[in-house]
C-alpha positions as CSV (number, residue, x, y, z in Angstrom):
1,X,0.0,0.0,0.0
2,X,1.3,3.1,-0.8
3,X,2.1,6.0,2.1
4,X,-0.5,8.8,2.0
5,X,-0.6,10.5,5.5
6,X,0.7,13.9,5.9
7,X,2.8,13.3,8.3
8,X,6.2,13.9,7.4
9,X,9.0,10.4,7.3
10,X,11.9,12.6,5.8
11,X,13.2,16.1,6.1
12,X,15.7,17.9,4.1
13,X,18.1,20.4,5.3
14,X,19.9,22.2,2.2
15,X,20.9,25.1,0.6
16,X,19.3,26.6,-2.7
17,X,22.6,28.2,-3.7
18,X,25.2,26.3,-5.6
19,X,22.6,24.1,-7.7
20,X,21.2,22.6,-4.1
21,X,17.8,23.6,-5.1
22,X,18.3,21.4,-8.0
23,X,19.6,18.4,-6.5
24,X,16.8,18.0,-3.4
25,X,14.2,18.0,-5.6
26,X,16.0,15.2,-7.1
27,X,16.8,13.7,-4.5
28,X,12.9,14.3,-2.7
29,X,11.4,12.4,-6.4
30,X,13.6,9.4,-6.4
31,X,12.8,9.3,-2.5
32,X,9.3,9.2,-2.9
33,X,9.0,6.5,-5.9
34,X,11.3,4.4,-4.4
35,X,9.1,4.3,-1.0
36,X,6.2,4.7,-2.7
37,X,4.9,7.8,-1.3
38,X,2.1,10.0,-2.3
39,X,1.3,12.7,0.0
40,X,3.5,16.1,-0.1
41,X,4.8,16.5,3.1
42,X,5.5,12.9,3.3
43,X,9.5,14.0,2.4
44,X,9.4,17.3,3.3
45,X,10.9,19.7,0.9
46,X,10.2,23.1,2.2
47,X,10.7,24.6,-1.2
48,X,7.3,23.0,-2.2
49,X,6.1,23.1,1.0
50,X,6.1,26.8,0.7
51,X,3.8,27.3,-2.1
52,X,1.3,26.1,-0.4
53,X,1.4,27.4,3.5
54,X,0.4,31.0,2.7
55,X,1.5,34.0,0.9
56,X,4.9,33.8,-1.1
57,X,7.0,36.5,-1.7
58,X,9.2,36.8,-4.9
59,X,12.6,35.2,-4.4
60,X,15.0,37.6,-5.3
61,X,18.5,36.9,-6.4
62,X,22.1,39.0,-7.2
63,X,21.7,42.5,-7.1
64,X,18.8,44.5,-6.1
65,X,17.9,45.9,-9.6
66,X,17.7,42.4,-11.1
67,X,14.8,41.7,-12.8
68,X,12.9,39.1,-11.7
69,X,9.0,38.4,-12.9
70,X,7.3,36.3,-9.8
71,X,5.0,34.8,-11.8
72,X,6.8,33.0,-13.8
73,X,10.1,33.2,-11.7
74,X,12.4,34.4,-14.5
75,X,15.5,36.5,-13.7
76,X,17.2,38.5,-15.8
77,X,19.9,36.2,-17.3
78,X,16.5,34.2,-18.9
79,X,17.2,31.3,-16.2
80,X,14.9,30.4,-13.2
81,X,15.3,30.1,-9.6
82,X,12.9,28.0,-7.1
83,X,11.2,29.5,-4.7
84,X,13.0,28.6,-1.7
85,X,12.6,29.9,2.3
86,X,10.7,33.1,1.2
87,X,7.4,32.1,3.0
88,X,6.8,33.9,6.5
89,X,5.7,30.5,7.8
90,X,8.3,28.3,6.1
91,X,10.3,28.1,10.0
92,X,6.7,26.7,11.5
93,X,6.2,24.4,8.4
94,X,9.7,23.2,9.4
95,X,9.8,22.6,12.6
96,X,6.6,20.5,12.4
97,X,7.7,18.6,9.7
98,X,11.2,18.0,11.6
99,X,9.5,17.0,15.2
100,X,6.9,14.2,13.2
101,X,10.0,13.0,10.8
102,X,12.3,9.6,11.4
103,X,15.1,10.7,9.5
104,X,16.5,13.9,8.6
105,X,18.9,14.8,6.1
106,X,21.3,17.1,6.0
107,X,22.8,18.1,2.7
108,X,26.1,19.5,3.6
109,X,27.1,21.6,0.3
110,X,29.4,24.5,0.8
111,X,26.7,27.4,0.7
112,X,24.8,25.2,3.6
113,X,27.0,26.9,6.5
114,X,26.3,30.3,5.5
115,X,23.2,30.4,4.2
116,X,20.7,32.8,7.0
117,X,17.9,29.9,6.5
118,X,20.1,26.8,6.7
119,X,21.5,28.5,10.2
120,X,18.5,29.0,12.2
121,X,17.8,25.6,10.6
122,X,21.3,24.3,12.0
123,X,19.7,25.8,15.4
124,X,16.6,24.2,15.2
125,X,17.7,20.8,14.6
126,X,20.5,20.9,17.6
127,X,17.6,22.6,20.3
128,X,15.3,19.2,18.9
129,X,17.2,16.6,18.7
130,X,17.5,16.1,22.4
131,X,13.3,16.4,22.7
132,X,13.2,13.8,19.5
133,X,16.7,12.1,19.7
134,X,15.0,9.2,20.7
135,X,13.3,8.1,17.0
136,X,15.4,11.2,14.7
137,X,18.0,9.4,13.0
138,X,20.5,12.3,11.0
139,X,22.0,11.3,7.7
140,X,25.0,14.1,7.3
141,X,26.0,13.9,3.6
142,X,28.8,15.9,1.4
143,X,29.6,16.0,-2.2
144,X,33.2,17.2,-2.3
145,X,34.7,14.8,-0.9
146,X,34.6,16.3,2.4
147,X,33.4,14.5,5.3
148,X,30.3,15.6,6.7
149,X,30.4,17.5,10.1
150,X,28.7,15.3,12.8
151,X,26.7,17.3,15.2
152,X,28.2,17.4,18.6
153,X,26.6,15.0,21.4
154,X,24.6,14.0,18.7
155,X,25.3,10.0,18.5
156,X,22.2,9.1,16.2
157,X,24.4,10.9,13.2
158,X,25.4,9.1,10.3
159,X,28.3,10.5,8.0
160,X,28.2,10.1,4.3
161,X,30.5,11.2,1.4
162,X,28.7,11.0,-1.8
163,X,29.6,12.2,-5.2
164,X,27.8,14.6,-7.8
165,X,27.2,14.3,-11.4
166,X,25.8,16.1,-13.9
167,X,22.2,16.0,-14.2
168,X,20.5,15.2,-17.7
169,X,18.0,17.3,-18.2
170,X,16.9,17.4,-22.2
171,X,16.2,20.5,-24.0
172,X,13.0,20.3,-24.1
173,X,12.4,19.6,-20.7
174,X,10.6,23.1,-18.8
175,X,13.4,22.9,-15.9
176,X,16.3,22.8,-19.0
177,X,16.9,26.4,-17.9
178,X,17.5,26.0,-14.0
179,X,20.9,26.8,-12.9
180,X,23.6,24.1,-12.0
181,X,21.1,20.7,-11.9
182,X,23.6,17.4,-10.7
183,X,22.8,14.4,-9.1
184,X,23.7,11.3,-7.6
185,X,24.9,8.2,-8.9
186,X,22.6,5.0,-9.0
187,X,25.0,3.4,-6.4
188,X,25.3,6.5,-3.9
189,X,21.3,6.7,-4.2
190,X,21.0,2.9,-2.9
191,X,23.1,3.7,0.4
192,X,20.3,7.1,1.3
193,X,17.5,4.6,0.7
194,X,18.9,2.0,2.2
195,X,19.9,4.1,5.2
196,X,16.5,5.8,5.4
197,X,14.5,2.1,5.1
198,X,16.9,1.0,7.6
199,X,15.6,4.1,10.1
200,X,11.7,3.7,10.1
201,X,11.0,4.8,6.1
202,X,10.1,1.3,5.2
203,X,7.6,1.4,1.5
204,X,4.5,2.5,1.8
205,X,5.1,3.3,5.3
């Protein structure tokens, strides 16, 4: 049977910049078919999550006097961005989806440290982990070859070096013109799902 409650089994903790926005929803996809999941929060991906919860702002990128049209979320260099942590209640949406998930993951890219968002998410996860550190299991992943940092007296963390390839994304696809799209290998995909079926995200449940 397939897995249609709203309560959230997987969070995702990333970074737009650097082609991140790209790669979770990705990542949030594969997730989803391979557990068979159907409901939206089911992986949470607050970048979808977003559209829905209330008002959304325009998510504007580079320099002040870009353009950008919000409608159709084309900037001025003809390429699109996602819509990313610009809804007022994307923190709530969060931290609701993080204290009902059983795994989270982190998505340890460069721009993830210094992004304002992914900080005050970096907060929220260390001030809950103790309340939920009981059933949250944390996958840390990198893909630079870097090891992941491991939160501190945080036990239930799980380290993972991963690599990233170029996404294939055909011309005539409508996400052709997103900025930076990479993936994961087949083999690297198998040790997330494995990890996150080995932590409580078992198919259709």
């Amino acid at each position: 049977m397939p897995y249609t409650s709203d309560k959230t089994r997987i969070i995702l903790s990333f970074a737009n910049a650097g082609g991140g926005d790209l790669f979770v929803h990705w990542l949030r996809d594969r997730l989803m078919k391979d557990l068979d999941y159907y409901s939206e929060n089911a992986v949470f991906l607050d970048n979808v999550a977003s559209r829905n919860g209330g008002e959304v702002k325009p998510d504007l990128r580079g320099k002040p006097d870009n353009y950008f049209n919000p409608t159709t979320g084309e900037t001025a260099d003809g390429k699109y961005v996602s819509i990313g942590a610009v809804n007022d209640n994307w923190l709530k949406m969060w931290e609701t989806a993080l204290s009902q998930a059983k795994v989270l993951i982190q998505i340890q890219t460069p721009e993830y440290f210094t992004s304002d968002a992914c900080v005050k998410e970096m907060a929220k996860i260390r001030e809950k982990l103790g309340k939920f550190g009981n059933k949250l299991e944390v996958l840390a992943i990198t893909l630079d070859g870097s090891m992941a940092r491991v939160i501190i007296g945080q036990p239930r963390t799980t380290a993972m070096k991963l690599s990233k390839v170029p996404g294939k994304t055909a011309r005539d696809s409508p996400i052709y013109l997103l900025k930076d799209s990479w993936v994961i290998g087949e083999s690297d995909f198998t040790r997330v799902s494995d990890f996150v079926k080995a932590n409580g995200c078992r198919v259709g449940a």
